[in-house]
FIROTI-520775 format. One record per residue (C-alpha): residue number from 0; residue in three letters; chain; y, x, z negated. Coordinates in Angstrom, 3 decimals, padded with zeros to 6 digits, always signed. Last residue first. Layout:
N
+-----+------+------+----------+----------+----------+
| pos | code | unit |       py |       px |       pz |
+-----+------+------+----------+----------+----------+
| NUM |  ALA |    A |        Y |        X |        Z |
...
+-----+------+------+----------+----------+----------+
//
This chain:
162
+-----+------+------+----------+----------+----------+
| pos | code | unit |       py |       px |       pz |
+-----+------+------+----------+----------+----------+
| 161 |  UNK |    A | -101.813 | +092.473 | -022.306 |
| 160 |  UNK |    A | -103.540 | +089.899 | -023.609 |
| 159 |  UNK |    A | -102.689 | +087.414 | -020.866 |
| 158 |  UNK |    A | -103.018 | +089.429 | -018.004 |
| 157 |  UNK |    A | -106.031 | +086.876 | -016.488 |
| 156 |  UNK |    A | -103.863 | +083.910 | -018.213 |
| 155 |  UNK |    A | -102.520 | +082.468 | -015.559 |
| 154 |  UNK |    A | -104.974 | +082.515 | -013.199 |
| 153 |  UNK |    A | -107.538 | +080.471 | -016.128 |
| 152 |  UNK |    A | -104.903 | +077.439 | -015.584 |
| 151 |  UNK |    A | -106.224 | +075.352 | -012.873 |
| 150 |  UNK |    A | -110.028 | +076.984 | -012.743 |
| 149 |  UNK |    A | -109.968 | +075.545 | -016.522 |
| 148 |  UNK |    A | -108.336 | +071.815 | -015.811 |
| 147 |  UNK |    A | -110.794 | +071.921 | -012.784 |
| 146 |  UNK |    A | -113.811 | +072.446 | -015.237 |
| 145 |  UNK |    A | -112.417 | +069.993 | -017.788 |
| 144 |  UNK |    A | -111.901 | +067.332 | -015.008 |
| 143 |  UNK |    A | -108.710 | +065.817 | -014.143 |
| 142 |  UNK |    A | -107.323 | +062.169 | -014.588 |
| 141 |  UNK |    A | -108.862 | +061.806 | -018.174 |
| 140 |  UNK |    A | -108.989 | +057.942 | -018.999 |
| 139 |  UNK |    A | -109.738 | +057.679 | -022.641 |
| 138 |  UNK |    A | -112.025 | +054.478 | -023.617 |
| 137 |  UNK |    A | -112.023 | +052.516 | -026.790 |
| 136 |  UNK |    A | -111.370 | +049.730 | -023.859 |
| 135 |  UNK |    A | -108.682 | +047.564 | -026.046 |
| 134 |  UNK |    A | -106.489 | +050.670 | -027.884 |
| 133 |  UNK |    A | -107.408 | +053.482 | -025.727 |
| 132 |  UNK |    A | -107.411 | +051.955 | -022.348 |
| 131 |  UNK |    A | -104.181 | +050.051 | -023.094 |
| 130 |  UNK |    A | -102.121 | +052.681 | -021.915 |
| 129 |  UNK |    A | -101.496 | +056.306 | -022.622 |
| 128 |  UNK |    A | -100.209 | +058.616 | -019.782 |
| 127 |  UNK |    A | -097.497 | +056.763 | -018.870 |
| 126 |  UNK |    A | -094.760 | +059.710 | -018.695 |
| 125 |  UNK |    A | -096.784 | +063.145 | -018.833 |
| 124 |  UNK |    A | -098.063 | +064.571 | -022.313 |
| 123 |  UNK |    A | -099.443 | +068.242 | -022.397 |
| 122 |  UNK |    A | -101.718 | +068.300 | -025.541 |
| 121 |  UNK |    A | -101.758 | +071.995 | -027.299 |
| 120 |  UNK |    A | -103.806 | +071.924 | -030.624 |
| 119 |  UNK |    A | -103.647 | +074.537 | -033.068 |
| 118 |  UNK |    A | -106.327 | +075.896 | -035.307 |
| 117 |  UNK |    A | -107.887 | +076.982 | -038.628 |
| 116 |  UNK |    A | -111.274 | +076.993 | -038.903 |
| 115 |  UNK |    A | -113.862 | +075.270 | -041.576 |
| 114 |  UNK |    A | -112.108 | +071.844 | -041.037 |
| 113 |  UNK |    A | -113.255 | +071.379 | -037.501 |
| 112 |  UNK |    A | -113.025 | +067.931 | -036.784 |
| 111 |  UNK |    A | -109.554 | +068.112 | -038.542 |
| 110 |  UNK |    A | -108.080 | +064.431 | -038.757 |
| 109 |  UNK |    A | -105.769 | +065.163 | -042.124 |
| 108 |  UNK |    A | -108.152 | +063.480 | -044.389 |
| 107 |  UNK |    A | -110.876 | +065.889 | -043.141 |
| 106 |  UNK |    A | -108.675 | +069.278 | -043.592 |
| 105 |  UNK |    A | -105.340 | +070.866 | -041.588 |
| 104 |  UNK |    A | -105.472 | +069.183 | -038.485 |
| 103 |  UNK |    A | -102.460 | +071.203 | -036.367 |
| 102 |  UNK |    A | -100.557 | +070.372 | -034.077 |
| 101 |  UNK |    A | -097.964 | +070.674 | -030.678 |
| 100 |  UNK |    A | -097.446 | +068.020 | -028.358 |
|  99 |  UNK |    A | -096.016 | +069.241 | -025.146 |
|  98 |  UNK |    A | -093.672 | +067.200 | -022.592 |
|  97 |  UNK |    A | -093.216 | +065.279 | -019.165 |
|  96 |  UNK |    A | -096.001 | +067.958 | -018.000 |
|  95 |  UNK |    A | -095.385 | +070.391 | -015.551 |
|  94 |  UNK |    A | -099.337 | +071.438 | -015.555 |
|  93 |  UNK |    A | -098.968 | +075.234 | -014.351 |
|  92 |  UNK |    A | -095.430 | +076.171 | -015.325 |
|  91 |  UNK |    A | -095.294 | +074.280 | -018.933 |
|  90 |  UNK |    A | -099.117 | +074.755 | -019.641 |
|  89 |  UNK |    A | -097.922 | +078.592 | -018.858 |
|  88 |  UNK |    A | -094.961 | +078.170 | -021.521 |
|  87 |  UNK |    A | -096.601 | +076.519 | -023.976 |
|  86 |  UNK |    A | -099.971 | +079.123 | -024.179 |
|  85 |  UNK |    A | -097.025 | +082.044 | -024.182 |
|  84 |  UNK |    A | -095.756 | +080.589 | -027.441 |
|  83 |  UNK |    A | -098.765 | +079.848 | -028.635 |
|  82 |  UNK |    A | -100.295 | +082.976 | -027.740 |
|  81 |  UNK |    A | -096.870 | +084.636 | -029.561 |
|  80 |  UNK |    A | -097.876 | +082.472 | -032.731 |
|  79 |  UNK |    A | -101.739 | +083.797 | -032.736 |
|  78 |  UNK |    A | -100.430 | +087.497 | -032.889 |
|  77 |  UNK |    A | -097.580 | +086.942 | -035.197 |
|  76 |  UNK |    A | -100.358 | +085.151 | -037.859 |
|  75 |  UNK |    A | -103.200 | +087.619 | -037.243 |
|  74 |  UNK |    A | -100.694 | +090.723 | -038.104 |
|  73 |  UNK |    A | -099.126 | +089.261 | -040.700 |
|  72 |  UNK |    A | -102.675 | +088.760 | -042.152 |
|  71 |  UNK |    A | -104.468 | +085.026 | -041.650 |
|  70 |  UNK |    A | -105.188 | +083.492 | -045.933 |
|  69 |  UNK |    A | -102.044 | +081.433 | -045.764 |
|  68 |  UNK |    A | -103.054 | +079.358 | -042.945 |
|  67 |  UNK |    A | -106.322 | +078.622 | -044.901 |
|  66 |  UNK |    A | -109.749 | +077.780 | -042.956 |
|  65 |  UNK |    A | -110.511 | +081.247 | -041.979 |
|  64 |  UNK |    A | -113.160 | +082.633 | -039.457 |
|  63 |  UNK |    A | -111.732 | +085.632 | -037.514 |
|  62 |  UNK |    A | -110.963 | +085.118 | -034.169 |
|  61 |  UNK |    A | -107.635 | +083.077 | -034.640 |
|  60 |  UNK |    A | -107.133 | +079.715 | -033.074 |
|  59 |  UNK |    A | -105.593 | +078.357 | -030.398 |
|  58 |  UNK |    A | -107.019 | +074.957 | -028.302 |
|  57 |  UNK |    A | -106.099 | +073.511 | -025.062 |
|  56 |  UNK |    A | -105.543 | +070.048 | -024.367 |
|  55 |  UNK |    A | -104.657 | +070.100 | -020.006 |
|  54 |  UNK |    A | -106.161 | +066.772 | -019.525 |
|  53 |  UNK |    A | -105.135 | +064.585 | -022.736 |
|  52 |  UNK |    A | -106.834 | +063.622 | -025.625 |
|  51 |  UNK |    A | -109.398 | +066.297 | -025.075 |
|  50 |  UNK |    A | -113.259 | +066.361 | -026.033 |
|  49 |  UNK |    A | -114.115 | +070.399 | -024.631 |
|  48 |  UNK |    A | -110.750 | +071.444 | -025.733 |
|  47 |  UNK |    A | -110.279 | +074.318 | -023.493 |
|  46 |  UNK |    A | -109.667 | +077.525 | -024.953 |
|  45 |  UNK |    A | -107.215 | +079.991 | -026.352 |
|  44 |  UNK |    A | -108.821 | +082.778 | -028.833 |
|  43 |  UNK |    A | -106.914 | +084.686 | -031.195 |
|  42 |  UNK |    A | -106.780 | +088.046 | -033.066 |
|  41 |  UNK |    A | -106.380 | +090.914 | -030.473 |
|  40 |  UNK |    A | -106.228 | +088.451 | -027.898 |
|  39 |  UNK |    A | -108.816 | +086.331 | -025.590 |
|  38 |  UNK |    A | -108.513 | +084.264 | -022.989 |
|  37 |  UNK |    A | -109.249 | +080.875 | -020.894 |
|  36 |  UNK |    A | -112.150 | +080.512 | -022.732 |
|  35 |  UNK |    A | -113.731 | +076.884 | -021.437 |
|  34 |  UNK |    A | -117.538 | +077.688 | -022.923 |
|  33 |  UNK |    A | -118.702 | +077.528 | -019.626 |
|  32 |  UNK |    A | -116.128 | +079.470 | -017.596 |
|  31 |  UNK |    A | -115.769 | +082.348 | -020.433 |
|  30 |  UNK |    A | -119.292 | +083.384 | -020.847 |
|  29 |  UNK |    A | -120.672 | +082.765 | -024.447 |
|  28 |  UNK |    A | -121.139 | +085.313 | -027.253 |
|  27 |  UNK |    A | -117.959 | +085.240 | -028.592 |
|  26 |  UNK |    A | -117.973 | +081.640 | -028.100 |
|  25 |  UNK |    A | -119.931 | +080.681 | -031.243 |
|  24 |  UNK |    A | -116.904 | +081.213 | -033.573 |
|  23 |  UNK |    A | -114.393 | +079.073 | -031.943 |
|  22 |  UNK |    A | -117.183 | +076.091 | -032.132 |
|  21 |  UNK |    A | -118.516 | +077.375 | -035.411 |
|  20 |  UNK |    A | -122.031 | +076.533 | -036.355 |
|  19 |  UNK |    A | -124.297 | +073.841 | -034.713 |
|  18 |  UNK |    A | -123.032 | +071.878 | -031.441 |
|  17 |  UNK |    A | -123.954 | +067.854 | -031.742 |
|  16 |  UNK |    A | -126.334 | +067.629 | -028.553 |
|  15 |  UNK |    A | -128.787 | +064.807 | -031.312 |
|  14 |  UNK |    A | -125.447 | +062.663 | -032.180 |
|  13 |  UNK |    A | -125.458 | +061.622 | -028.457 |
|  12 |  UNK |    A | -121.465 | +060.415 | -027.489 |
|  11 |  UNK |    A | -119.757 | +063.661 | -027.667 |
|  10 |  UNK |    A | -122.276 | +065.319 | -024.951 |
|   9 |  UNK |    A | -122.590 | +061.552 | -023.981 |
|   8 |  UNK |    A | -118.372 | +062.280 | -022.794 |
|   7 |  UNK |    A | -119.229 | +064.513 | -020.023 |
|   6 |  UNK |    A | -120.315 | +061.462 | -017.900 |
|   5 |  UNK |    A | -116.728 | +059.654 | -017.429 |
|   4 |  UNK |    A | -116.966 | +057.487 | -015.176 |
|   3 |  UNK |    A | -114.445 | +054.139 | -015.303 |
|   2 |  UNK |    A | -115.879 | +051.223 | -013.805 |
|   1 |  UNK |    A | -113.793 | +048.458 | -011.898 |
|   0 |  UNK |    A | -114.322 | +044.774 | -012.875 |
+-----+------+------+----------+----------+----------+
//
């Protein structure tokens, strides 16, 4: 039988390394690279999912702490839509993926593991990328690691708020 590594998953794994607070909050204060930042805007942040269905799952969500899509400003709202539209279309040029699924968890019942902050998921999908893993081995099978999935796509998004 072969074994499949996959080490950063205890941080998910031990209940004691459970992050405190906000995850989209508490990177304000962290450096980019190690909190998986790939940019900031006016009003949104686009990260790294640091527990990913998929290499390449990046997260959006605004800056400011809200829970309720109707509650962002006009301002907050265009600003995190044109990240996602400009998130799609470098995952689309740096990844090539097969296709994009685009989401969002809005409370408990709904799947959110943050329910306190709004935001969207980004999962490129390629052709055979789920198997049986999942469903018999309760295991994900992540062909690229988080840190190389950041140093892949961070390039792109160095003029990003511009």
């Amino acid at each position: 039988m072969k074994q499949l590594w996959a080490p950063w998953r205890m941080a998910y794994i031990d209940q004691d390394s459970k992050e405190t607070g906000c995850i989209f909050c508490n990177t304000g204060v962290q450096e980019s690279r190690p909190a998986l930042v790939l940019t900031r805007t006016a009003h949104s942040i686009v990260m790294l999912n640091k527990y990913p269905y998929n290499s390449g799952h990046l997260l959006l969500a605004p800056q400011r702490h809200e829970k309720h899509l109707s509650s962002l400003s006009a301002t907050e709202y265009a600003d995190i839509n044109e990240a996602l539209r400009r998130t799609v279309d470098i995952v689309r040029h740096v990844l090539n993926p097969g296709g994009i699924n685009l989401g969002m968890n809005l409370g408990k019942c709904a799947g959110a593991g943050v329910e306190d902050h709004l935001h969207w998921h980004v999962v490129p999908r390629w052709e055979g990328d789920t198997n049986f893993m999942p469903v018999l081995g309760e295991t994900r099978v992540m062909p690229q690691h988080l840190l190389d999935s950041y140093d892949r796509l961070a390039p792109h998004f160095e003029n990003f708020s511009s």
